[in-house]
C-alpha positions in Angstrom: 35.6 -5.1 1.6 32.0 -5.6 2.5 29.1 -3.2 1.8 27.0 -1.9 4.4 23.3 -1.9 3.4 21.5 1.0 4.6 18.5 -0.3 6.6 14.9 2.1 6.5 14.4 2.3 10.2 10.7 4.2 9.6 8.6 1.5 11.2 5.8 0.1 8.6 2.4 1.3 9.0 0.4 -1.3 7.6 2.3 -4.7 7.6 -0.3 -6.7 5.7 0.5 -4.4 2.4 4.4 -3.8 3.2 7.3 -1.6 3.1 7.1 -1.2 -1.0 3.4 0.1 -1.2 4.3 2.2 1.8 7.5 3.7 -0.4 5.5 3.4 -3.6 2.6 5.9 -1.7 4.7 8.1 -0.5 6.2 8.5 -3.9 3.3 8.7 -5.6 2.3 11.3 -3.4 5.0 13.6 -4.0 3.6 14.0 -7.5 1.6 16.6 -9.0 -1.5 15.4 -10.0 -1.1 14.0 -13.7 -2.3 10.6 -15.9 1.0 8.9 -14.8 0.0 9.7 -10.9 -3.5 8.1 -11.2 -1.8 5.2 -13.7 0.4 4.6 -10.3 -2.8 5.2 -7.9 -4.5 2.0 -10.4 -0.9 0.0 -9.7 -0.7 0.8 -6.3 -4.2 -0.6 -5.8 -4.1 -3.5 -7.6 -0.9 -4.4 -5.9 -2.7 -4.0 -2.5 -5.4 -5.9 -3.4 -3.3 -8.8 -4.3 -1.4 -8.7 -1.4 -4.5 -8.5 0.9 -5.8 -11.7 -0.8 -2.5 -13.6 0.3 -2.6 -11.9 4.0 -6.2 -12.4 4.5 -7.5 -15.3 2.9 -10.9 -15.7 4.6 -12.1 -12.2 3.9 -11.6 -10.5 0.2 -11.2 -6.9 0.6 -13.1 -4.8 -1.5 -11.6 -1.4 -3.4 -13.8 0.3 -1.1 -11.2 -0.7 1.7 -7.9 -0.5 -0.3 -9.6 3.5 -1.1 -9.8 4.1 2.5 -6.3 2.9 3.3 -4.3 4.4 0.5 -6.1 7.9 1.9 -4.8 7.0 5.1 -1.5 5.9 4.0 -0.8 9.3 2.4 -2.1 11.5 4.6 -4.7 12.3 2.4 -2.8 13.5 -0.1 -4.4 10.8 -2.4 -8.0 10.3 -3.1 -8.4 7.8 -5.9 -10.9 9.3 -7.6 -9.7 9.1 -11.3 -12.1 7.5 -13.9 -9.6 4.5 -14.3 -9.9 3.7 -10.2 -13.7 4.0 -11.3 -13.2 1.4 -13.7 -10.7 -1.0 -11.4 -13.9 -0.9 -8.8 -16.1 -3.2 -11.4 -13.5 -5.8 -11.3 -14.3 -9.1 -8.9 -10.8 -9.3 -7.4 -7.1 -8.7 -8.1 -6.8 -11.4 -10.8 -9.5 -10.2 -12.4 -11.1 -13.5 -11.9 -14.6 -14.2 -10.4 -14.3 -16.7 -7.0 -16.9 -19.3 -7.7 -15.3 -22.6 -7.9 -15.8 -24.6 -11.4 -17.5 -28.0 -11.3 -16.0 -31.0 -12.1 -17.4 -33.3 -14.4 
């Protein structure tokens, strides 16, 4: 007996971030606005921000970017405006790590 796997035929909207962000969006949109909505928002960003970094190596896309396409992404239903988004701004990148390469000695 072999399983059929169901296959999401919804073509992906931005391919650089995946099917996943796109389903974890849409979830988090369905929401009501609450601290585990904007916790997921934070999540959701961070996860785009990594995987932006591995799809685009040359370039590092700022929060400012990953804002403007998780608004687009929902519709608009999420604005990322939470103090805790606030705070993931002030980071350098997704590991939390500055760029600049260390000397050797």
């Amino acid at each position: 007996m072999t399983l059929q796997l169901r296959r999401e035929s919804t073509p992906i909207r931005m391919r650089n971030y995946g099917r996943i962000v796109q389903d974890m969006i849409s979830y988090t949109a369905s929401m009501e606005p609450s601290a585990e909505r904007d916790a997921l928002e934070v999540y959701i960003a961070q996860c785009m921000r990594q995987r932006n970094l591995v799809w685009n190596r040359d370039q590092e896309a700022g929060i400012n970017r990953v804002r403007e396409d998780i608004i687009r992404l929902s519709d608009g239903k999420l604005r990322c405006d939470s103090p805790a988004f606030e705070q993931l701004m002030g980071q350098p990148n997704a590991a939390g790590t500055t760029t600049a390469k260390k000397k050797k000695k």
